[in-house]
C-alpha positions in Angstrom: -19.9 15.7 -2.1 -18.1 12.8 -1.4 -18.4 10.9 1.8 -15.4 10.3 4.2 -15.3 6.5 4.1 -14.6 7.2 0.0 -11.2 9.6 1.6 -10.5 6.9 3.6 -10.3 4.6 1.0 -8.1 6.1 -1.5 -6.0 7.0 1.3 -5.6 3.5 1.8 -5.1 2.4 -1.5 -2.0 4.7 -1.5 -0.6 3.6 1.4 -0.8 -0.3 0.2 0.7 1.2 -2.7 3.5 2.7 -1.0 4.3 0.1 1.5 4.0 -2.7 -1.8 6.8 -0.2 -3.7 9.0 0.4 -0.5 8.8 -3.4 0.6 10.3 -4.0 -2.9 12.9 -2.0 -2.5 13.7 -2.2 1.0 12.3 -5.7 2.0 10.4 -4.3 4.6 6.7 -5.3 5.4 4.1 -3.0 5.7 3.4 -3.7 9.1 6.9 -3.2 10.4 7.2 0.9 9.3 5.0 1.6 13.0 7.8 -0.1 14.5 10.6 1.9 12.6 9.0 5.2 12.7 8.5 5.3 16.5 12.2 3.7 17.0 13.8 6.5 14.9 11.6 9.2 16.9 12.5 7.5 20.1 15.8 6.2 20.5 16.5 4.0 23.5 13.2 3.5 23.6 11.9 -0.7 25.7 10.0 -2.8 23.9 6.8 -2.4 26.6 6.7 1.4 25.3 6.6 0.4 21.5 3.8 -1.8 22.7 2.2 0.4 24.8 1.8 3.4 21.8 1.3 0.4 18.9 -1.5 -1.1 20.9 -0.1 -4.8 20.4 0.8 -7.1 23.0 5.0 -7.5 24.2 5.5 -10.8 21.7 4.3 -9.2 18.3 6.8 -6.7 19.0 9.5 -9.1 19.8 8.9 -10.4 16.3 8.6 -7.7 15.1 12.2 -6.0 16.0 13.6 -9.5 15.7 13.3 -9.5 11.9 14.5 -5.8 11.5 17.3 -7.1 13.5 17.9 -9.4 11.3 17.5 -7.0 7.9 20.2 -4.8 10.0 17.6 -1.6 10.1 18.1 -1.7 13.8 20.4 -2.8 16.8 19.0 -4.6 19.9 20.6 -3.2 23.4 20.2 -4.6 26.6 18.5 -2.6 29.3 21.4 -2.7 32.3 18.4 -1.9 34.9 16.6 -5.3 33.3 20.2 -6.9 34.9 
């Protein structure tokens, strides 16, 4: 029977293998489809919630949204209660 770690491993292998296909086609990095996924699931959602669920600090996600900005996958709003 195989062990879990050897799942685990194949299952990652795929997912590099996706990410390496889709970033070729898309230009997207691997480690901004987190960011994507929970924006499309949560729109209007602040960057301190993206944080909060991603575990990674406020500035990596300012990065982060900053270059999908930038590839147009997303548009950046102000908060009028941050005002």
């Amino acid at each position: 029977m195989r062990h879990v770690s050897g799942y685990i491993s194949v299952l990652h292998r795929f997912a590099l293998q996706f990410y390496n296909r889709a970033e070729n086609e898309t230009g997207l990095r691997g480690v901004q489809y987190p960011y994507l996924f929970y924006i499309c699931r949560h729109e209007g959602c602040r960057q301190d919630e993206i944080a909060k669920h991603l575990h990674v600090n406020k500035s990596n996600v300012t990065r982060q949204l900053e270059k999908l900005k930038g590839a147009e996958m997303i548009e950046i709003r102000k908060d009028p209660e941050d005002e």
